[in-house]
C-alpha positions in Angstrom: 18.4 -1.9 4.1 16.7 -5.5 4.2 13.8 -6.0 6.7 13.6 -8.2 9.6 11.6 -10.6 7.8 14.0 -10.8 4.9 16.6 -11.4 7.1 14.6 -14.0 8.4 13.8 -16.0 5.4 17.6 -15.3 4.1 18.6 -17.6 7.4 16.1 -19.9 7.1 17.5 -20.7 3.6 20.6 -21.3 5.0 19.2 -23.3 7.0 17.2 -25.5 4.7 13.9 -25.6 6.3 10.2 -23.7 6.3 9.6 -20.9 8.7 6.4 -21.7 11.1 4.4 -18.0 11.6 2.1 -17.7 14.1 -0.9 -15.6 14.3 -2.7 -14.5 17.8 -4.8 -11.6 18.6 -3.5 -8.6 20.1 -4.9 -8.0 23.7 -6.8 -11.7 23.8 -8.3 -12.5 26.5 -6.2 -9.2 28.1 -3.3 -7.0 27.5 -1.0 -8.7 29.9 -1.8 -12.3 28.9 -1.3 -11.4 25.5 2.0 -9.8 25.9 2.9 -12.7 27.7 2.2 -15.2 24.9 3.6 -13.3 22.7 7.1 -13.2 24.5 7.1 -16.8 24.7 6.4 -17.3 21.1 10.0 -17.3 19.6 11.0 -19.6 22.5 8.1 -22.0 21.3 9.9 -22.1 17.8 7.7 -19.1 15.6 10.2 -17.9 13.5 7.8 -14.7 12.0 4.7 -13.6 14.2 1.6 -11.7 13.2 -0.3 -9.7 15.3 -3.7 -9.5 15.0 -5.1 -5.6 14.8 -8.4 -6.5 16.6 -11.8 -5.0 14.3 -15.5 -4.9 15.3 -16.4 -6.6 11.7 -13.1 -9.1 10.5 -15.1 -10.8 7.6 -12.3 -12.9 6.3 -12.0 -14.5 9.8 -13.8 -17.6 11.0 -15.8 -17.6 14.6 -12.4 -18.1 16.7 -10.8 -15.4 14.9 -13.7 -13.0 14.9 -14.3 -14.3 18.8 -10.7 -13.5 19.6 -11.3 -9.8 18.3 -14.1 -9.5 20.5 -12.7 -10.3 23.5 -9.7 -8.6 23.2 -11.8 -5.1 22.7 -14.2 -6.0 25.3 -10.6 -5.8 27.4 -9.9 -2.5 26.6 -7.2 -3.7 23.2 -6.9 -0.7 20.3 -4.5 -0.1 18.0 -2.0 2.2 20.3 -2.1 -0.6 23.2 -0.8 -2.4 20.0 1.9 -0.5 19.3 2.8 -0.3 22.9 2.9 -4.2 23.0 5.4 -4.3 20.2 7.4 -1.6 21.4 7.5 -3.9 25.0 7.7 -6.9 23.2 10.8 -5.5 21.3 12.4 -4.4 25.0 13.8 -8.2 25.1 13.7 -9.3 21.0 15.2 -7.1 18.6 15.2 -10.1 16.0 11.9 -12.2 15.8 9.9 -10.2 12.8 6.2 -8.7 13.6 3.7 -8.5 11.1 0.5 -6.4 12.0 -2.5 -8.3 10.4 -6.0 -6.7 9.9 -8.2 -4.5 8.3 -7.7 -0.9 7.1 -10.3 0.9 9.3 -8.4 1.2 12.2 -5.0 1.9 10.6 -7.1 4.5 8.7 -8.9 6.3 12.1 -5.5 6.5 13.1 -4.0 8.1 10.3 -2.1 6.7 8.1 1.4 8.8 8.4 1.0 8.9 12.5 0.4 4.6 11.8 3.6 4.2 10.0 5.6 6.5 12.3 4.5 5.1 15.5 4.1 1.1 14.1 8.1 1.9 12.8 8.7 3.5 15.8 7.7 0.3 18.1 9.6 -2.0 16.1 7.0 -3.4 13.3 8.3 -5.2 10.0 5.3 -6.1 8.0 1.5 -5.1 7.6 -1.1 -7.8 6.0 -4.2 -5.7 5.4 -6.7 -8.0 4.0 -9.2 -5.5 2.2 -7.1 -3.4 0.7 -6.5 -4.2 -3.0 -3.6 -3.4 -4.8 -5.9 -0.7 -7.0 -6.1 1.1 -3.7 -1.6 0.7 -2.8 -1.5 5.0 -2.7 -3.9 4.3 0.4 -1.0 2.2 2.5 0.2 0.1 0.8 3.5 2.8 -1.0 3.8 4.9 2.3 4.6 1.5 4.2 7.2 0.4 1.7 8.5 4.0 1.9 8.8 3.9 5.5 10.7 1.1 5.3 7.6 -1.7 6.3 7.3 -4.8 4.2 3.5 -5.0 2.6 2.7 -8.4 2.5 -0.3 -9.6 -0.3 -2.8 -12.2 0.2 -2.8 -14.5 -3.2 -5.9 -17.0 -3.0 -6.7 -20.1 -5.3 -9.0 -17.6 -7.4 -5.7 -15.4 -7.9 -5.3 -16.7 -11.8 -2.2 -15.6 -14.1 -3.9 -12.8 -14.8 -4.2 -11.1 -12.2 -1.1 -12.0 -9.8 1.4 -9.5 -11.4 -0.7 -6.9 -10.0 -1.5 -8.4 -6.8 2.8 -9.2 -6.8 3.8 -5.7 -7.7 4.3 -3.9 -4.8 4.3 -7.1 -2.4 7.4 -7.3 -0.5 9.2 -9.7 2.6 6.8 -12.4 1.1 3.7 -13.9 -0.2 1.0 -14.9 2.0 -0.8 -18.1 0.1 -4.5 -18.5 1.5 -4.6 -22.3 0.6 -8.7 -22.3 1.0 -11.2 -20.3 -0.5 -13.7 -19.2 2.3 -13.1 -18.3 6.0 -10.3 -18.8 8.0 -10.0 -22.3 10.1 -13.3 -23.6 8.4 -10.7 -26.3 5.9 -7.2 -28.0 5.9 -5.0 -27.6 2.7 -4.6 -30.3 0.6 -0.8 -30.6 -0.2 -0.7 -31.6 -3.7 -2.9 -28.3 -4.4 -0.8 -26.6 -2.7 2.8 -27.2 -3.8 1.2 -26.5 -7.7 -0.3 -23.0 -6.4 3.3 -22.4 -4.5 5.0 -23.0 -8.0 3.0 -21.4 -10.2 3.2 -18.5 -7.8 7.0 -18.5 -7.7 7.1 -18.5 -11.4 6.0 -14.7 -11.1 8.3 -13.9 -8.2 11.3 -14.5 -6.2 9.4 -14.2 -2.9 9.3 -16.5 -0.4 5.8 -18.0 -0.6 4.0 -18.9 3.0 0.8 -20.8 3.2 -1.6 -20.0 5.8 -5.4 -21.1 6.3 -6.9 -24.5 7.9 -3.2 -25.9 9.0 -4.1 -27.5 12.9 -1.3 -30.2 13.3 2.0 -30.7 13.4 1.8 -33.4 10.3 -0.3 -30.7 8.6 2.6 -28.2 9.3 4.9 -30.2 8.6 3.4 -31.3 4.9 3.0 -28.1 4.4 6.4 -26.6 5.0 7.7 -29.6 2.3 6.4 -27.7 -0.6 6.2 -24.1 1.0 8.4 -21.2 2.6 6.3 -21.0 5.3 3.9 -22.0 7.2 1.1 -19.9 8.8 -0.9 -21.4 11.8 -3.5 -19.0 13.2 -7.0 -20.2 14.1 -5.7 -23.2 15.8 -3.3 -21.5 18.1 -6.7 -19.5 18.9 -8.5 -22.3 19.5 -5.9 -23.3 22.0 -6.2 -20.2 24.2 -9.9 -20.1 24.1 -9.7 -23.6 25.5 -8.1 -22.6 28.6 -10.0 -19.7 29.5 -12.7 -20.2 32.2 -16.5 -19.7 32.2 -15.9 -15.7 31.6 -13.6 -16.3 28.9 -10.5 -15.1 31.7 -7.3 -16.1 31.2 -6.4 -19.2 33.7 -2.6 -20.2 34.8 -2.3 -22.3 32.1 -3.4 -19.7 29.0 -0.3 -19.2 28.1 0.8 -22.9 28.0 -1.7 -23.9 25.9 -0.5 -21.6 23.0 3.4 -22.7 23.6 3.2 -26.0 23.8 1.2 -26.1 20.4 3.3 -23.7 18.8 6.4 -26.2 20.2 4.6 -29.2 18.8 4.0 -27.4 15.3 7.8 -26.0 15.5 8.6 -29.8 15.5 6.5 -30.6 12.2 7.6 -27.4 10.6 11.7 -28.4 11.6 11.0 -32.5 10.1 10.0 -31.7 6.9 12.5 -32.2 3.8 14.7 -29.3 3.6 12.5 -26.4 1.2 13.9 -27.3 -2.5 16.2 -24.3 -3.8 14.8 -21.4 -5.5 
């Protein structure tokens, strides 16, 4: 049975183009804010979201990112609330794919067989689990593609030939390329550096290949998305909300504006670009 997120890269083939995926933080700046933004996402133009699993210590994130964790636990934001968003979030979208993106420790305070049950359960396609290498796939990585989840891998400009048939191995729905080494939202890619990494990666695989890390603007998206699969936008759609918070970082009537009309403007780059060449 193919995923959500294989379905959604099938049709975005057939359509010719890049798929934009957006990243925001579960339960930032509060549960109800957050479940708002992410219901308007699709209707903004993501194609694929990821859900940020907020964590006291994200140490691949930059300061919005790791900010954005902060305030959404300082709300009250764990990983059932979540799993309830999903699950409510799925109430009105059955099709728009959800990646949870984080860090193992609180999948693994949860319990890893409970996680998959309930994160199935509530209608998630994908996990991105950042520090969790493929040596270590009987930890999540197997149990998730057992129960039917699509385990996406990070591959990174140090990821030489060597070493990405294992990180590929047991990678499925598709490839996440970090375009920067370093932080997240610290760089922007540079495109020819990119399209070579994208190739070189497809040589090993017939995954669709998204690029994530530094992209801000819509021409940046839309370069991107030229020589790419995808396109992965996550700091900056942070940086947007954080914006339009007031002096106690609350959310403000137009919180949820900010994040739509960027994602709409990036949508825009992501849908001009040349269609994605054949694979």
């Amino acid at each position: 049975m193919t995923t959500r997120i294989e379905q959604r890269f099938a049709a975005l083939r057939r359509e010719g183009r890049a798929a934009l995926v957006t990243f925001v933080t579960a339960g930032d700046p509060d549960r109800a804010t957050s479940l708002e933004i992410l219901r308007t996402l699709p209707a903004a133009g993501a194609d694929i979201i990821e859900l940020g699993m907020p964590f006291t210590d994200p140490m691949a994130d930059g300061p919005a990112i790791q900010a954005s964790s902060q305030r959404a636990l300082k709300a009250g934001q764990n990983m059932k609330n979540t799993l309830v968003m999903v699950a409510e979030f799925r109430q009105a979208d059955a099709t728009t794919p959800i990646v949870l993106m984080g860090y193992y420790n609180p999948i693994y305070i949860y319990g890893v067989a409970r996680f998959l049950i309930d994160a199935k359960a509530a209608g998630v396609d994908g996990l991105i689990v950042v520090d969790l290498p493929p040596e270590e796939d009987a930890e999540l990585c197997l149990p998730a593609i057992a129960a039917g989840v699509n385990f996406i891998r990070l591959a990174t400009p140090t990821t030489d030939d060597r070493r990405l048939p294992a990180v590929l191995a047991n990678t499925s729905g598709f490839v996440y390329y970090v375009s920067i080494t370093g932080i997240t939202g610290m760089a922007a890619p540079e495109t020819g550096k990119v399209s070579s990494a994208v190739a070189r990666i497809k040589r090993h695989t017939d995954l669709p290949v998204a690029v994530g890390f530094g992209v801000k603007t819509a021409q940046q998206a839309r370069a991107i998305a030229e020589v790419a699969d995808g396109v992965v936008v996550g700091s900056a759609l942070i940086d947007a909300l954080r914006q339009s918070l007031d002096p106690d970082m609350k959310a403000t009537q137009s919180s949820v504006r900010a994040v739509a009309d960027l994602v709409r403007g990036l949508a825009e780059g992501v849908r001009g670009a040349r269609p994605v060449a054949a694979e």
